[in-house]
C-alpha positions as CSV (number, residue, x, y, z in Angstrom):
1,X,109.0,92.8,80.6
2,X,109.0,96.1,78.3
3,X,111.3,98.7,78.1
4,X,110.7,102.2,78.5
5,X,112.9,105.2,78.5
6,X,113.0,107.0,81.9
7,X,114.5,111.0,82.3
8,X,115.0,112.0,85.6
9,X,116.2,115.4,86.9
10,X,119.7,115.1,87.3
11,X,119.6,115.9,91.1
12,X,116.4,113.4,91.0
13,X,118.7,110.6,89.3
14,X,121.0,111.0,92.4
15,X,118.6,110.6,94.9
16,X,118.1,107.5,93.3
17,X,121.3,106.1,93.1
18,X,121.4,107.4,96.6
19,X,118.7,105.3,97.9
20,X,119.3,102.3,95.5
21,X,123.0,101.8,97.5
22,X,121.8,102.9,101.1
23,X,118.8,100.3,100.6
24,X,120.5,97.7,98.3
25,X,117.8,97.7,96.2
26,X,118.3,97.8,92.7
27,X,116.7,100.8,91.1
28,X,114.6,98.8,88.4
29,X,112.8,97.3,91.6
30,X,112.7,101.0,93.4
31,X,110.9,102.4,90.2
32,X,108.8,99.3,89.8
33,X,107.6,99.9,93.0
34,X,107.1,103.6,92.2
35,X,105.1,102.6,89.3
36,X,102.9,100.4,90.9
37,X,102.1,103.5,93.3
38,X,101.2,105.6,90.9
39,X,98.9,103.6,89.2
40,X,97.2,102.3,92.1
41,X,96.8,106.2,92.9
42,X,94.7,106.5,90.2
43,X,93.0,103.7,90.1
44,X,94.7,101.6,87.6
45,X,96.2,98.8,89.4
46,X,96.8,97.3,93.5
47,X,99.0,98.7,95.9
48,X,99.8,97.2,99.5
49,X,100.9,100.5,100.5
50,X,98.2,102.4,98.6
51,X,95.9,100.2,99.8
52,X,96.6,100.8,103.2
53,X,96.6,104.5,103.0
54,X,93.4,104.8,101.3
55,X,92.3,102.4,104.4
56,X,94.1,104.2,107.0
57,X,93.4,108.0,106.3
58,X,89.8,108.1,106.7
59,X,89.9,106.6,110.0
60,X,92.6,109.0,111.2
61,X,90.8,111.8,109.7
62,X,87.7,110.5,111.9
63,X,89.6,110.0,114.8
64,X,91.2,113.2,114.9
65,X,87.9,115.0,114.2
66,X,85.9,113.2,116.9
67,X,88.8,114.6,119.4
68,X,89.5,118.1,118.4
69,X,89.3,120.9,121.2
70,X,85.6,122.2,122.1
71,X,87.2,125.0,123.8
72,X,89.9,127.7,123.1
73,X,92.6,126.2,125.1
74,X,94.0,123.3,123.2
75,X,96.2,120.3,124.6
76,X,99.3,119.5,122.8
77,X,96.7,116.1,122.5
78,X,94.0,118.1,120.7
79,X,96.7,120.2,118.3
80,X,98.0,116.6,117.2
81,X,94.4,115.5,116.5
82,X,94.2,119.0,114.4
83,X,97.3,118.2,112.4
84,X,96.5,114.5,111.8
85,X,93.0,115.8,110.4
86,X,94.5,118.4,108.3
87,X,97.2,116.0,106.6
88,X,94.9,113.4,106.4
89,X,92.4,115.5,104.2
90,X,95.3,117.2,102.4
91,X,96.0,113.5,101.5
92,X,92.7,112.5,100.7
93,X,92.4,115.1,98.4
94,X,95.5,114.3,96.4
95,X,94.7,110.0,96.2
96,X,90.9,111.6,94.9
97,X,89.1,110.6,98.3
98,X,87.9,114.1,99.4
99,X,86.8,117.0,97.4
């Protein structure tokens, strides 16, 4: 494996100390994992969880489009389904799915 230098924001760096002891997971792995993220983001590598977002959030964004209120009285159902489609485009926009 390579080395490489990491500077984190002091508050940042115990966050991650923070969730390295609550999770028992050493934080080499943690930023490994963050890596492999980011680069499947953008296109650059695989990401289970990546992978499954970029599956996930067009169908939600579907879903919650097909149900959204016809009327002006909205269901706590229907203002769910307006959130879900809002996020999920907010979402898509930032892994590059949705312009």
């Amino acid at each position: 494996m390579h080395q490489q230098a990491l500077y984190l924001e002091p508050d940042k760096a115990a966050l991650l100390d923070e969730l390295a002891a609550e999770t028992r997971i050493p934080k080499a792995v943690l930023l490994r994992e963050a890596i492999d993220d980011l680069l499947a983001k953008h296109g650059k590598a695989s990401s289970e969880f990546i992978d499954l977002v970029r599956d996930l959030l067009p169908t939600a964004r579907k879903v919650a489009h097909h149900f959204r209120p016809l009327s002006s009285t909205q269901t706590l159902w229907e203002r769910y389904c307006d959130e879900v489609h809002l996020k999920s485009g907010k979402a898509l926009k930032i892994l590059g799915m949705l312009r």
